[in-house]
LODRENPA-166437 format. One record per residue: residue number from 1; residue in one letter; x, y, z of N, C-alpha, C in turn. Coordinates in Angstrom, 2 decimals, padded with zeros to 5 digits. Example, Ala and Ser with C-alpha at 12.3 -4.5 7.8 and 13.67 -1.06 7.14 Angstrom:
BEGIN
GULUM num residuo    n_px    n_py    n_pz   ca_px   ca_py   ca_pz    c_px    c_py    c_pz
GULUM   1       A  013.19 -005.69  007.80  012.30 -004.50  007.80  013.20 -003.30  007.80
GULUM   2       S  012.85 -002.25  007.08  013.67 -001.06  007.14  012.90  000.03  007.87
//
This chain:
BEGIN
GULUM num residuo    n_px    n_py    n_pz   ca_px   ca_py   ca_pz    c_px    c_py    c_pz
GULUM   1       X  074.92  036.73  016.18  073.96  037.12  017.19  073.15  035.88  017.58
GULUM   2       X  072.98  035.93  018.72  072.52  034.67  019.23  071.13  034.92  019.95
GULUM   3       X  070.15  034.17  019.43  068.54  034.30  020.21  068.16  033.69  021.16
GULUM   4       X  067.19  033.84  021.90  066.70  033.43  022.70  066.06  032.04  022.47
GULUM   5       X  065.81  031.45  023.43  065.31  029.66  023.08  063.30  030.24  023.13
GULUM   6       X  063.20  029.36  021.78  061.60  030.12  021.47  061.35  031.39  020.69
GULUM   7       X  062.65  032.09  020.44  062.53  033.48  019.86  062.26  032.72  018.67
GULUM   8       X  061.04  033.58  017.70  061.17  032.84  016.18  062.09  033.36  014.83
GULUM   9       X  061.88  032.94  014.37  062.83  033.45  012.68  062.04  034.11  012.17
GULUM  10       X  062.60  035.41  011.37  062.01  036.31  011.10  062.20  036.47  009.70
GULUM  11       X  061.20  036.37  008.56  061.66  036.14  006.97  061.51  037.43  006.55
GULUM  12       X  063.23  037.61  005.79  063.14  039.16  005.74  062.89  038.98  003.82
GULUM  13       X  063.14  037.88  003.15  063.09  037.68  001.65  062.19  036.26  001.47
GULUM  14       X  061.07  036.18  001.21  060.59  034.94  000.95  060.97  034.17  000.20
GULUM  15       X  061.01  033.47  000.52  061.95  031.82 -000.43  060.89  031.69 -001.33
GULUM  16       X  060.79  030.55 -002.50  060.13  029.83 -003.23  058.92  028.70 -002.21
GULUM  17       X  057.97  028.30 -002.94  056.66  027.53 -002.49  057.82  025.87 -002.98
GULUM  18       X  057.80  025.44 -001.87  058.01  023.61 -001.81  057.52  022.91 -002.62
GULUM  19       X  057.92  021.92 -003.89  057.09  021.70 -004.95  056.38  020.56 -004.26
GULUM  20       X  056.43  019.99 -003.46  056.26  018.49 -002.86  057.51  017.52 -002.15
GULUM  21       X  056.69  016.50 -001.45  057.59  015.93 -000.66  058.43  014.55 -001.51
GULUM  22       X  059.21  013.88 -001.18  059.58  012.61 -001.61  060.81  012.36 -000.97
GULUM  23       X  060.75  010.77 -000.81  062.11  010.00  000.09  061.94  009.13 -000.69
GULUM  24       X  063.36  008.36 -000.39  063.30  007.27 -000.97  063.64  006.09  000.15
GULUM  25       X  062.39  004.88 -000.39  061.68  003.57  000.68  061.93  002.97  000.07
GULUM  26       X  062.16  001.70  001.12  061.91  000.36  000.54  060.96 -000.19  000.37
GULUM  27       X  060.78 -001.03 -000.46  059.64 -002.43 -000.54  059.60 -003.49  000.34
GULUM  28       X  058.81 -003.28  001.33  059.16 -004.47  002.38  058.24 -005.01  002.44
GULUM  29       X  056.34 -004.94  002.45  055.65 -005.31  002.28  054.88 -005.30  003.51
GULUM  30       X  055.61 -004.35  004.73  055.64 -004.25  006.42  053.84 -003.50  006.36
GULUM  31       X  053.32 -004.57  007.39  051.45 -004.44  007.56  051.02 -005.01  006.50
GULUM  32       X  051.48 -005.69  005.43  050.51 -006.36  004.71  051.03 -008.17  004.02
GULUM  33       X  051.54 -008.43  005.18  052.25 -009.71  005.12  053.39 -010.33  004.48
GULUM  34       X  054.49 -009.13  004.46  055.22 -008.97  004.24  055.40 -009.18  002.41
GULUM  35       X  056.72 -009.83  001.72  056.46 -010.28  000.33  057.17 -009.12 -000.30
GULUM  36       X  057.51 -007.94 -000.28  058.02 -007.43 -000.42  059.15 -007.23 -001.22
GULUM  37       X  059.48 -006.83 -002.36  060.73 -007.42 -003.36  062.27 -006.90 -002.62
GULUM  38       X  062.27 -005.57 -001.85  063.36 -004.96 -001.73  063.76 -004.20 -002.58
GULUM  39       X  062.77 -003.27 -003.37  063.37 -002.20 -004.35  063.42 -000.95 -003.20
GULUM  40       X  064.61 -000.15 -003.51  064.68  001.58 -003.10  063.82  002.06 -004.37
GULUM  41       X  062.62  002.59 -004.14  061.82  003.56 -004.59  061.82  004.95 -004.51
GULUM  42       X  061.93  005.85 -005.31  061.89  007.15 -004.51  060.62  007.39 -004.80
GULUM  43       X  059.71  007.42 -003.67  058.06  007.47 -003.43  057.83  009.37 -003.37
GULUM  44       X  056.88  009.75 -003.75  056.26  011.03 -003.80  055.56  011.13 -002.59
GULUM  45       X  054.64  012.29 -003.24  053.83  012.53 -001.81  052.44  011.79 -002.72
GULUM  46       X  052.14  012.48 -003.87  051.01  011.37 -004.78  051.03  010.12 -004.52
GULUM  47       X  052.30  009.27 -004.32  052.12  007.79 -004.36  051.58  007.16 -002.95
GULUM  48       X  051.35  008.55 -002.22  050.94  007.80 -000.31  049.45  007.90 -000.72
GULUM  49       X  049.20  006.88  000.17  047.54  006.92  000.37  047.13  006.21  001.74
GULUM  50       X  045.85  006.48  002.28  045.35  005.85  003.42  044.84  004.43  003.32
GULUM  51       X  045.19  003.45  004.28  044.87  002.19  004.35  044.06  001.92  005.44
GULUM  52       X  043.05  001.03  006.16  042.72  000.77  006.96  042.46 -000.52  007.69
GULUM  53       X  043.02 -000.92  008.65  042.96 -002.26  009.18  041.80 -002.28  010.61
GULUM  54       X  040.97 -003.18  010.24  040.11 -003.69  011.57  040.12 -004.43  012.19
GULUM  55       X  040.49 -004.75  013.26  040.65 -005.88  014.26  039.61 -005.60  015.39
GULUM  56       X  038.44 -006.74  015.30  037.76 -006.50  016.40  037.16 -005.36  016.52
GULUM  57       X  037.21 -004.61  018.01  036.74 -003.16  018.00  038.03 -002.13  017.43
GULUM  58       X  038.89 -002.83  017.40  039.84 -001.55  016.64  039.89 -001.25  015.23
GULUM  59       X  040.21 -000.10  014.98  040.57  000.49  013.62  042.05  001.31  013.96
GULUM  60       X  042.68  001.05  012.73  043.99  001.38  012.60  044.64  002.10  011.46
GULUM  61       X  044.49  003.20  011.58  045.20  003.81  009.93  046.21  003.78  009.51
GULUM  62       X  046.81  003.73  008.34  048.37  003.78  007.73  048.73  004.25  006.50
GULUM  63       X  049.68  005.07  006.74  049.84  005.66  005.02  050.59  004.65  004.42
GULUM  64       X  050.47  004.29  003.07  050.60  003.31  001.85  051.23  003.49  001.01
GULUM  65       X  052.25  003.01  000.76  052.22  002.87 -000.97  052.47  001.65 -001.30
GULUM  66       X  052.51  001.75 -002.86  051.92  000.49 -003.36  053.63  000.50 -004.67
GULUM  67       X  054.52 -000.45 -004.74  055.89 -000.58 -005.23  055.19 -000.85 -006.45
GULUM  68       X  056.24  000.00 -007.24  055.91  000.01 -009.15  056.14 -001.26 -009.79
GULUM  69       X  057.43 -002.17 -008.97  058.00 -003.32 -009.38  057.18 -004.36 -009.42
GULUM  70       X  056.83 -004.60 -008.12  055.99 -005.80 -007.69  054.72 -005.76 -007.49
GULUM  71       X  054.19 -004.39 -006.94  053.02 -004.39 -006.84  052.19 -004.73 -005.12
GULUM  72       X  053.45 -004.90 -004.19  053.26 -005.24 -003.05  052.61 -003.72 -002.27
GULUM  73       X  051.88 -004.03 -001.57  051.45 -002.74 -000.40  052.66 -002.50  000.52
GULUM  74       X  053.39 -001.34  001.06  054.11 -001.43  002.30  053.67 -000.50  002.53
GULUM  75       X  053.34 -000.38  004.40  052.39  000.85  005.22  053.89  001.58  005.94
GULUM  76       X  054.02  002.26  006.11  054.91  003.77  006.66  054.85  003.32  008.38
GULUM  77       X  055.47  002.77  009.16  055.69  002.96  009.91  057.05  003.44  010.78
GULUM  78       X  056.77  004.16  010.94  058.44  004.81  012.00  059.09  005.90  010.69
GULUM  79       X  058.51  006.00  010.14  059.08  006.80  009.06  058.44  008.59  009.17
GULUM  80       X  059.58  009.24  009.04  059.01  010.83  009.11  058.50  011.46  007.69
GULUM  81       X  057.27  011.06  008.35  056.27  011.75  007.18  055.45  013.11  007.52
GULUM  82       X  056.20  014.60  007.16  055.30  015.74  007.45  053.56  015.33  007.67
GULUM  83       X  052.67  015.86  008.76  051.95  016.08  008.52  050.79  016.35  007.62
GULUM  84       X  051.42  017.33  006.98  050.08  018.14  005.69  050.28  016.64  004.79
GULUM  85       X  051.37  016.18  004.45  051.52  015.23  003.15  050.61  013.62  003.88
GULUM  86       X  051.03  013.41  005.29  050.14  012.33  005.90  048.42  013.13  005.55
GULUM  87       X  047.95  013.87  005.91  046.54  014.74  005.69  045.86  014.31  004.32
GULUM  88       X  047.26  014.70  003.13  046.60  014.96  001.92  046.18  013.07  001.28
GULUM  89       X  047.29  012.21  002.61  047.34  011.17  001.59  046.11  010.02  002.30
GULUM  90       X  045.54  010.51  003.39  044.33  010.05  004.10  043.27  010.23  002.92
GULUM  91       X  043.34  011.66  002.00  042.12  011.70  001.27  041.95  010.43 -000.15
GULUM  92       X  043.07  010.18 -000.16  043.05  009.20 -001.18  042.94  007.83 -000.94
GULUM  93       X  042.15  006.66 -001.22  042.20  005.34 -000.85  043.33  004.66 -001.98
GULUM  94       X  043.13  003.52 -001.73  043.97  002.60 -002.24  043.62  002.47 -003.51
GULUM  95       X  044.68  002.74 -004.80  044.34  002.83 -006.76  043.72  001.54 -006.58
GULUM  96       X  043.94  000.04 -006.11  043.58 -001.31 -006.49  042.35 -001.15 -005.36
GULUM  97       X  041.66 -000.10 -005.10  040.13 -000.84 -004.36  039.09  000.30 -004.64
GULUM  98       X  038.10  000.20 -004.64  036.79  001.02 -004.60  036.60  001.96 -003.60
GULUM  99       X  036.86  001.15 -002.77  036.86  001.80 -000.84  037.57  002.45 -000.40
GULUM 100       X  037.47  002.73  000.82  038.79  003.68  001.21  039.84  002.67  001.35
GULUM 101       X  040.15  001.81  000.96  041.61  001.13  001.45  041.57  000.04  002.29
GULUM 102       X  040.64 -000.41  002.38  040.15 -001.45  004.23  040.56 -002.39  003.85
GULUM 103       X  041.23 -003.38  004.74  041.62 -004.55  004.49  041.23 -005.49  006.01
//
């Protein structure tokens, strides 16, 4: 049977609750001057956090993580990161700073 475009899905047995997110990234060191070792990490949703860059009158946010190996920062760009998990990882700053993350 075939639906209409926009018709929604209708849950007739509820599935299980999503334990959390995770992919696996590289270490590139991309937004924080590169340096980067090149490990595949498989990063959580715990290991993201919010960063912040100021230039001038701008401010610029980026979700973070920080590689187990080396210890390099790499910021998430172009990468599909759900929403709620970008949300949850704004509330957390950077483990190596006091602040929210500012660089």
């Amino acid at each position: 049977m075939l639906r209409a475009k926009g018709e929604a899905v209708k849950v007739i047995k509820p599935g299980r609750d999503q334990k959390g997110w995770a992919k696996e990234l590289e270490c590139t060191g991309d937004g924080n001057g590169g340096g980067g070792c090149g490990a595949t990490l498989l990063v959580e949703e715990g290991d993201l956090f919010r960063t912040t860059n100021h230039v001038r009158d701008e401010t610029t946010h980026f979700t973070t993580f920080k590689c187990i190996q080396c210890g390099v920062l790499t910021d998430l760009r172009g990468v599909s990161i759900p929403q709620h998990v970008r949300d949850r990882a704004a509330k957390r700053g950077s483990p190596d700073r006091s602040d929210d993350g500012a660089r």
